[in-house]
C-alpha positions as CSV (number, residue, x, y, z in Angstrom):
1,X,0.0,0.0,0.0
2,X,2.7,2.5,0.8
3,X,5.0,2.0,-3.0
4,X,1.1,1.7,-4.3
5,X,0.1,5.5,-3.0
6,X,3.9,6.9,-3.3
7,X,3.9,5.3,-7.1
8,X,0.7,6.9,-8.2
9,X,1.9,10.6,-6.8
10,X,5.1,10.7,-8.1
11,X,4.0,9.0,-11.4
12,X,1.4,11.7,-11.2
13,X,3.6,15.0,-10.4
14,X,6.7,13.5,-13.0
15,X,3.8,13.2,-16.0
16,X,2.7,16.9,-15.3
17,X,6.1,17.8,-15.1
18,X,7.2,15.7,-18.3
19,X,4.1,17.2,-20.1
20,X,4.8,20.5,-19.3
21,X,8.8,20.5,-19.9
22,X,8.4,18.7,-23.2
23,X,5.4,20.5,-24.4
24,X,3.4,24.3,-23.7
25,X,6.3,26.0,-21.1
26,X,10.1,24.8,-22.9
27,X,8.8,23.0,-25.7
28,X,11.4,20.4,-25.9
29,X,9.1,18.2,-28.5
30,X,6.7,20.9,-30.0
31,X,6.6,20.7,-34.2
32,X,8.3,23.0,-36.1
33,X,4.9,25.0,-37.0
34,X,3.3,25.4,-33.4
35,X,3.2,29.0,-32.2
36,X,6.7,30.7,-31.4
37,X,4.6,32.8,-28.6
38,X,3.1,29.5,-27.1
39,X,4.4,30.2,-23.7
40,X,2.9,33.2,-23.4
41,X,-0.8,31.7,-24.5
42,X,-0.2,28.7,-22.4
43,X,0.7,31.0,-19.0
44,X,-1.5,34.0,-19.7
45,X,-4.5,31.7,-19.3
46,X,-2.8,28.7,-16.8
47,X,-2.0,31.5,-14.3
48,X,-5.8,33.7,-14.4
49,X,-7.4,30.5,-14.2
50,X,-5.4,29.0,-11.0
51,X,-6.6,32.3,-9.8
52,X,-10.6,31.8,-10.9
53,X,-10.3,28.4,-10.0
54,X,-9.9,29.6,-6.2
55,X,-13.1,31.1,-6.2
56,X,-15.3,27.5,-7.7
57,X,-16.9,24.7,-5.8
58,X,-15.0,22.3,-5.1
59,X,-17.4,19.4,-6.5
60,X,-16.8,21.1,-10.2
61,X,-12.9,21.4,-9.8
62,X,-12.9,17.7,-9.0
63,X,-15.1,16.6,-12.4
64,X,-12.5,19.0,-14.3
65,X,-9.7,17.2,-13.0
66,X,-10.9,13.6,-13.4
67,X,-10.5,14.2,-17.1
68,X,-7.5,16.9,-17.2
69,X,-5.0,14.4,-17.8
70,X,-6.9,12.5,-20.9
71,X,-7.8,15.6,-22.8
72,X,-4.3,17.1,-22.3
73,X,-2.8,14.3,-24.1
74,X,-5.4,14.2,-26.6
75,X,-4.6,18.2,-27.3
76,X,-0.7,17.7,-27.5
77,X,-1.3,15.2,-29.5
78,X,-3.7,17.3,-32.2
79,X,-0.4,19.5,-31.9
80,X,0.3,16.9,-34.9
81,X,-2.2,17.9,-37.0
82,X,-3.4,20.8,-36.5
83,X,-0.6,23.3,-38.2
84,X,-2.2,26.7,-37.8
85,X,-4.2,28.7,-35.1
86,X,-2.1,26.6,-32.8
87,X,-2.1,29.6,-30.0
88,X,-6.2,28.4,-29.3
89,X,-4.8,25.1,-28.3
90,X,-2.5,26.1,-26.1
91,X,-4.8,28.3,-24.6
92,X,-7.2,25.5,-23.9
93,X,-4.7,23.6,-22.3
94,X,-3.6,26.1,-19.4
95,X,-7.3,26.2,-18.6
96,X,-7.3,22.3,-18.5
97,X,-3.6,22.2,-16.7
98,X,-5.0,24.5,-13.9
99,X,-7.2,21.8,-11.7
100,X,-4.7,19.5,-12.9
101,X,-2.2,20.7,-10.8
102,X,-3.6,21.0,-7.4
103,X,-5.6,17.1,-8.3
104,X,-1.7,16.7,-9.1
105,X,-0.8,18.5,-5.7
106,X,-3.9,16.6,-3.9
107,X,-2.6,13.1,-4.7
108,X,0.7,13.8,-3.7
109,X,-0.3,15.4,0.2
110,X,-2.1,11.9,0.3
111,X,1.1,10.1,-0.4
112,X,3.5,8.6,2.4
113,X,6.8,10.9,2.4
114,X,5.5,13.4,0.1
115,X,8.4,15.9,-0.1
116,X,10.2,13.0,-1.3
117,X,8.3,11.9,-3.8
118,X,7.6,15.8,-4.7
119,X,11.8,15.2,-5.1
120,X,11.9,12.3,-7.5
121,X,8.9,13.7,-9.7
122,X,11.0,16.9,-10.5
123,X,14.2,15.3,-11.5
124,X,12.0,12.7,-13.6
125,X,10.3,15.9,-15.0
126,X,12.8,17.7,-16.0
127,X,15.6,14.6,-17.2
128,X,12.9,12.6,-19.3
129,X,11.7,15.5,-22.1
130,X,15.3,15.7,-22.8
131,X,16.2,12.5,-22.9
132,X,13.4,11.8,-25.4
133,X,14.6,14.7,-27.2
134,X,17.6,12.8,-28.2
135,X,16.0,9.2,-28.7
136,X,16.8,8.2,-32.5
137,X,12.7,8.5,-33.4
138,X,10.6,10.9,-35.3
139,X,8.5,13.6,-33.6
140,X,5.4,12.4,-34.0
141,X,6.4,8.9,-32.3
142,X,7.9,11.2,-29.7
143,X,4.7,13.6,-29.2
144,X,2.5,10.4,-29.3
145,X,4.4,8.7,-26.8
146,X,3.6,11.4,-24.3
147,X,0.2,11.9,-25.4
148,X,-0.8,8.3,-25.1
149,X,1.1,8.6,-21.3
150,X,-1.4,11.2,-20.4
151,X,-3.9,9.5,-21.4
152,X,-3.6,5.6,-19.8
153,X,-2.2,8.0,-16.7
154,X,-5.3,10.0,-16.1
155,X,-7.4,6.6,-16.5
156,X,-5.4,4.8,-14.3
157,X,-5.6,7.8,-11.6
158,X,-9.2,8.7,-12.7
159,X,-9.8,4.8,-11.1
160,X,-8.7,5.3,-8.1
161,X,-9.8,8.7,-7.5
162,X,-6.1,9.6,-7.0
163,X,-6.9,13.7,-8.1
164,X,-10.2,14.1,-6.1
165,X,-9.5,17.6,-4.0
166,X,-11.8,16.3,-1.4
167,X,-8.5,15.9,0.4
168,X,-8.6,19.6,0.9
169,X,-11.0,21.9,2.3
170,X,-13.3,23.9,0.5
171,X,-13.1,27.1,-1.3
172,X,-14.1,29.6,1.3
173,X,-16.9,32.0,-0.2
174,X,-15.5,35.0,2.1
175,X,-12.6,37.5,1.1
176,X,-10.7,36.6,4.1
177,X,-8.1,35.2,1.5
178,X,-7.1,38.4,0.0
179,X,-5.7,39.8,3.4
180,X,-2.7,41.4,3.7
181,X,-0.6,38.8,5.7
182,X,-1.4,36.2,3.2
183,X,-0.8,38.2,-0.4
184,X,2.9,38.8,1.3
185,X,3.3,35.2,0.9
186,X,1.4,35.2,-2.6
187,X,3.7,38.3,-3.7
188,X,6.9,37.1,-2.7
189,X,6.2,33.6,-5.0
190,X,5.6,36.4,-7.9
191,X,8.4,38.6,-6.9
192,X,10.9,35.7,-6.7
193,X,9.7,34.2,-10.3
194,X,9.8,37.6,-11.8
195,X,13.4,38.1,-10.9
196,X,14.4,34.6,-11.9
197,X,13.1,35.1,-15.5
198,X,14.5,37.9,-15.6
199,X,18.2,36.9,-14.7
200,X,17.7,33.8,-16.9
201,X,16.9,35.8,-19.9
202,X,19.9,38.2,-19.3
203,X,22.4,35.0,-18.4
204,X,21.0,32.7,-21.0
205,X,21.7,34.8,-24.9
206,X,25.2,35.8,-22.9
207,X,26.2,32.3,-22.6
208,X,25.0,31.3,-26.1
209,X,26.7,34.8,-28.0
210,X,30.5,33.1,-25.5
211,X,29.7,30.0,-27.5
212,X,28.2,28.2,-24.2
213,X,25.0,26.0,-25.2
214,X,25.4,23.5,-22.8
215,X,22.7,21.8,-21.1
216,X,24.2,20.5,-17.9
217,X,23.4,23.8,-16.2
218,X,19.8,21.7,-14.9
219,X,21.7,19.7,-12.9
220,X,22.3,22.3,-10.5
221,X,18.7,22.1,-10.2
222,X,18.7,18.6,-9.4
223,X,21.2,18.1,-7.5
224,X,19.5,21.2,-5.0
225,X,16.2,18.7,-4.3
226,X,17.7,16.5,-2.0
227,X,19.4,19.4,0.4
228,X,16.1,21.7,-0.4
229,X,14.0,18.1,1.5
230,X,16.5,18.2,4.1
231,X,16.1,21.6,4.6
232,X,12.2,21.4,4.1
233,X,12.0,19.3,7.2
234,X,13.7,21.6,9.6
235,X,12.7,24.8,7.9
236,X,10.4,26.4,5.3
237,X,11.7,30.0,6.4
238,X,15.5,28.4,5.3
239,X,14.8,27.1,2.6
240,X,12.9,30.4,1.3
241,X,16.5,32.3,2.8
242,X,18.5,29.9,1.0
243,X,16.7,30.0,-2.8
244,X,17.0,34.0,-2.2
245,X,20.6,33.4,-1.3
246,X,21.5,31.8,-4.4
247,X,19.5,34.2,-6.6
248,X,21.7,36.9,-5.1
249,X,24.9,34.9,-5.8
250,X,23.3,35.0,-9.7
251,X,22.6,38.4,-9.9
252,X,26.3,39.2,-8.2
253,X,27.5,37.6,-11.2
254,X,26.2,39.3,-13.8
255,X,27.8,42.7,-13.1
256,X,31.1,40.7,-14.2
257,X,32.0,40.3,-17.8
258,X,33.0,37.5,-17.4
259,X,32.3,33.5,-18.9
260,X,33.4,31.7,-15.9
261,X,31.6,33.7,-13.7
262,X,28.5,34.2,-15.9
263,X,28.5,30.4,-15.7
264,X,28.5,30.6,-12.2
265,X,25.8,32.5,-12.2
266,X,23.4,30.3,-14.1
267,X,24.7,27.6,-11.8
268,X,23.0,29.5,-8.7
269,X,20.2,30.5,-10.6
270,X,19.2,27.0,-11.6
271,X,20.0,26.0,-7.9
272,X,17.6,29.0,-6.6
273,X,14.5,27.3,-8.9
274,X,15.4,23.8,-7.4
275,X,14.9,25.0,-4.3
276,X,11.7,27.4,-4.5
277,X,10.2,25.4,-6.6
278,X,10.2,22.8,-4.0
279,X,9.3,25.1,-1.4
280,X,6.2,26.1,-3.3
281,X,4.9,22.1,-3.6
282,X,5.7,21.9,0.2
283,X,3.7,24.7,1.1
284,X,1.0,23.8,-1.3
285,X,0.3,20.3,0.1
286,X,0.5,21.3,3.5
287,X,-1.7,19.5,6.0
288,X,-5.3,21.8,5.8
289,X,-4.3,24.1,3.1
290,X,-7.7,25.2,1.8
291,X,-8.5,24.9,-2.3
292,X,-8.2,28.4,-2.6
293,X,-5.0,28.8,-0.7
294,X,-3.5,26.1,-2.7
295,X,-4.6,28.2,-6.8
296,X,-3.2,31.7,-5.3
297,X,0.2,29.8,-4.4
298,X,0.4,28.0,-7.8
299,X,-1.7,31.2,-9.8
300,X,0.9,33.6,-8.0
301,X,4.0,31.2,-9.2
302,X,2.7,30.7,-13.1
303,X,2.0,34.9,-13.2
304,X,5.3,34.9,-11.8
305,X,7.6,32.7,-14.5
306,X,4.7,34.4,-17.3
307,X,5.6,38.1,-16.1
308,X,9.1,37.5,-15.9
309,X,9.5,36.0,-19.7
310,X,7.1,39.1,-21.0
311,X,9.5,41.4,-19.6
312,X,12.3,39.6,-21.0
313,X,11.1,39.8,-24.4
314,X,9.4,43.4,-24.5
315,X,12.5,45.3,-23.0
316,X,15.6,43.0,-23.6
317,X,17.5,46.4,-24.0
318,X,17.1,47.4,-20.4
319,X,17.3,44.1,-18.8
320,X,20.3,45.0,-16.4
321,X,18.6,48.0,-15.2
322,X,15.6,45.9,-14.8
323,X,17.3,43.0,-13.1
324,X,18.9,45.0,-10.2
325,X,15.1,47.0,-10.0
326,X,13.6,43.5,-9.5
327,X,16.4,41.9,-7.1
328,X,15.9,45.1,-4.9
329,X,12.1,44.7,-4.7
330,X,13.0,41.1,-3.7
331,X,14.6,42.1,-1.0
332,X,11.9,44.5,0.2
333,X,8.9,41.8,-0.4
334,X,11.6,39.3,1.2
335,X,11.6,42.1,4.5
336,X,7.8,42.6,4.2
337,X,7.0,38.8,4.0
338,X,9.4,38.5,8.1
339,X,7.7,41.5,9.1
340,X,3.6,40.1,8.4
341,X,4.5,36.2,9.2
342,X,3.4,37.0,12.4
343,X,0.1,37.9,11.3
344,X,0.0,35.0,8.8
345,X,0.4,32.6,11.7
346,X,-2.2,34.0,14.0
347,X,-4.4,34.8,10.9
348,X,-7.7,33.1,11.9
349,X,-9.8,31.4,8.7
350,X,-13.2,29.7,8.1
351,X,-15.1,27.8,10.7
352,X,-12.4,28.0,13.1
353,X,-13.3,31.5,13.9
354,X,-15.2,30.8,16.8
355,X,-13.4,28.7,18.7
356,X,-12.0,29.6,21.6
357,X,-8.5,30.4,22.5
358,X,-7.7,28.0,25.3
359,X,-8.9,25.3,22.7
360,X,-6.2,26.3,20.3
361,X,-4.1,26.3,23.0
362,X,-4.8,22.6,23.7
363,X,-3.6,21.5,20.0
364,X,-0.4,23.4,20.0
365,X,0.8,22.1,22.9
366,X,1.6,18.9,24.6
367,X,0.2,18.2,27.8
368,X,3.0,17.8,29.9
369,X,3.9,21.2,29.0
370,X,0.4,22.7,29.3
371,X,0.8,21.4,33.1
372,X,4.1,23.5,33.8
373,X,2.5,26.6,33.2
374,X,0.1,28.2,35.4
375,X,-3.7,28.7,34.6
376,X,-3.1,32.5,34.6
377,X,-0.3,32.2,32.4
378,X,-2.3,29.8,30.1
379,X,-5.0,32.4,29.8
380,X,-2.4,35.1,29.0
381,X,-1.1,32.9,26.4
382,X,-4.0,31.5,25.0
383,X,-4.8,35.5,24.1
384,X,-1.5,36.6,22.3
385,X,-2.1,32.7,20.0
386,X,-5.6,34.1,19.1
387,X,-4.1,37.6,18.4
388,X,-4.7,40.2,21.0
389,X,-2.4,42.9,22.1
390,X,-1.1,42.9,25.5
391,X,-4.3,46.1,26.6
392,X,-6.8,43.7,24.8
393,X,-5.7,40.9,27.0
394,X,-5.9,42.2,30.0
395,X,-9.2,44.0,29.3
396,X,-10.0,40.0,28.9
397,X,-8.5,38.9,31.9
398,X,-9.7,42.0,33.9
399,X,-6.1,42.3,35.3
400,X,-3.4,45.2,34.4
401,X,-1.4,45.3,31.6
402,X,1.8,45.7,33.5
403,X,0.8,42.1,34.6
404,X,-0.1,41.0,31.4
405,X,3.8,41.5,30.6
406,X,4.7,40.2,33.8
407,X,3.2,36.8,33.2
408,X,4.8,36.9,29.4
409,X,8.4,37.7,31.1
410,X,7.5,33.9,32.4
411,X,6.5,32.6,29.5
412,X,9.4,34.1,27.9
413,X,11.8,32.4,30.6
414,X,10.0,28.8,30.6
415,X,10.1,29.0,26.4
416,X,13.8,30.4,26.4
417,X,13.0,32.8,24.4
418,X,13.2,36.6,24.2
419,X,9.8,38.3,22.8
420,X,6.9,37.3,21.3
421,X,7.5,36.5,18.0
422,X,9.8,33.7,19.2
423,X,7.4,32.7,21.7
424,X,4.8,32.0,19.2
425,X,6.8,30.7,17.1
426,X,8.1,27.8,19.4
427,X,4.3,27.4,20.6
428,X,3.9,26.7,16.7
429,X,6.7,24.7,16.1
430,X,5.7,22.3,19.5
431,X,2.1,22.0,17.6
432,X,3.7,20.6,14.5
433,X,5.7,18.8,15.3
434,X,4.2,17.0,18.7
435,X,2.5,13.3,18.4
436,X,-0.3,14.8,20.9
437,X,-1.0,17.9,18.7
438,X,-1.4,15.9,15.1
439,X,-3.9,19.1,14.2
440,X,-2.4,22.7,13.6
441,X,-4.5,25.0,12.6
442,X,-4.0,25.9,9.3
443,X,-4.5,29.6,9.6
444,X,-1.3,29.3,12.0
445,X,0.9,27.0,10.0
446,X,2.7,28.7,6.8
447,X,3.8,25.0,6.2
């Protein structure tokens, strides 16, 4: 049972990947006569549909993903045929790949060790369209190949209800998504793809005008998923520090005219994507990530990597200008996204509204740790988890606010900690990862 669910995820994430690598975003295998501009068709639409798709019932997103799979391989395969208005196809297939994804994401959050086989799908995804690129075939056997793979894949997931999304909680009808604390996290995917594209387009023509066309630049990417699951499983605010890292060392290196050091720089670059775009699938299929929560991430990403590759093409003159512009508001959206985390943690959501504080309380923490702290200092702390300032809580508690901050000056000293952002954020850490706290709410976990 545990190769049989890990099998179908992986299988299910590498096809997508496969699909998308060979076909619509590089178009490894496309024919000769398909758009030049299909990217842009394919991620105008993929990435303002992810984002309707997070306001529709759940029960329709499932029927449209049943049958994603199949009709994407029978539209790559038409790609065969059909040699003009071949922008309408690709169009129709970013509506299509949109449920896809999250059914994708969906069956892989229901796997056993689901970073890891997040891990495996990506370096299948990315080594097989190139590796069939090379096979001694014609295209068409080629194109057909994957086509027919979508197809039996979709069946053979459709069967087991592999891409349901009733894994996942439905799309909440309220605007409570669109607060600020949460389009921090949504702008900082954006931000991060924009400058990517960006320093990819500016690296990329460089390397080819030195006479550098090599391919083996992706392995930088690959070899980045096994430290990016490592790192995953201590940290999703590393991880996020660590794919910026790298996209600095890339930018660094392109104020040098220089081939080795150019080089370098698409080294890192490829690195950074290995490891944000694992960051992104991790925080997608996060325990009781909502429907909605799950299109913004993957909407936010795809307008992201779309945005970034318009730019690239529009105003190639004034790329360097625009590169240090973008790594610069990175930085700023990288400062903004510390500075609101807070709030995205305490951020209360959906039906869990009114419940009370002590009963969150409860889930974070264990209860041998619940017993060493006094009731009064349970209350106290049960207030600053649901939110409230220090005045609020002792308007609460009918006590002084002077002894509000006396009893947090315990806290502080049984949680070794110094304020109350690490406070709450070791209260968060006990309620993901204690056995007696298996529920976090999901309003408080960023992961």
């Amino acid at each position: 049972m545990f190769y049989k669910g890990f099998l179908k995820a992986t299988a299910g994430l590498a096809l997508y990947l496969v699909w998308l690598n060979a076909i619509p975003l590089e178009g490894v295998l496309l024919p000769s006569w398909a758009d030049s501009l299909h990217v842009y068709h394919f991620l105008s639409v993929h990435s303002a549909a992810l984002f309707l798709c997070s306001r529709l019932s759940a029960s329709f997103l499932n029927d449209v993903s049943r049958y994603a799979f199949p009709l994407l391989g029978v539209l790559s395969a038409s790609l065969l045929v059909v040699t003009s208005h071949t922008a309408i196809l690709f169009m129709v297939m970013g509506a299509l790949a949109a449920p896809l994804v999250v059914g994708v994401m969906n069956a892989l959050r229901a796997a056993p060790q689901p970073l890891f086989a997040a891990a495996i799908a990506c370096v299948a995804g990315n080594l097989i369209p190139f590796s069939i690129y090379w096979l001694p075939v014609g295209l068409p056997l080629k194109v057909g190949g994957i086509s027919v793979m979508m197809f039996l894949t979709g069946i053979w997931m459709q069967a087991s209800d592999s891409l349901s999304t009733d894994r996942t909680e439905s799309t909440a009808s309220s605007p409570v998504l669109w607060v600020r604390p949460f389009l921090a996290v949504y702008l900082l995917f954006a931000v991060f793809y924009v400058t990517g594209g960006l320093m990819h387009g500016y690296i990329s023509p460089a390397l080819t005008e030195a006479g550098d066309t090599s391919r083996l630049y992706i392995f930088a990417y690959l070899a980045m998923l096994p430290l990016t699951v490592y790192v995953l499983k201590k940290s999703h605010d590393a991880a996020i520090y660590l794919a910026v890292i790298l996209g600095i060392i890339a930018f660094s290196m392109v104020a040098f005219n220089s081939l080795l050091l150019l080089q370098i720089g698409m080294f890192a670059s490829y690195a950074s994507f290995g490891v944000f775009d694992l960051l992104v699938i991790a925080l997608v299929i996060a325990p009781k990530r909502t429907l909605s929560e799950q299109f913004c991430m993957m909407g936010a990403m795809c307008g992201g990597i779309f945005l970034g590759s318009l730019i690239v093409t529009l105003f190639s003159p004034y790329l360097s200008f625009l590169i240090v512009v973008a790594n610069v508001v990175l930085v700023l959206t990288l400062a903004l996204f510390s500075h609101l985390k807070i709030q995205v943690l305490v951020h209360r959501q959906g039906n869990r509204g009114d419940e009370e504080p002590s009963s969150i309380l409860a889930e974070l923490l264990p209860k041998g740790l619940l017993k060493r702290i006094s009731e009064k200092e349970r209350a106290v702390l049960s207030h600053v988890v649901a939110g409230k300032t220090y005045k609020e809580t002792a308007k609460l508690e009918g006590i002084a606010e002077s002894t509000v901050k006396t009893y947090m000056q315990r806290l502080f000293q049984k949680f070794d900690c110094k304020n109350r952002k690490e406070l709450l954020e070791k209260v968060y850490a006990y309620g993901a990862s204690s056995e007696e706290s298996p529920r976090v709410p999901k309003s408080m976990d960023l992961s």
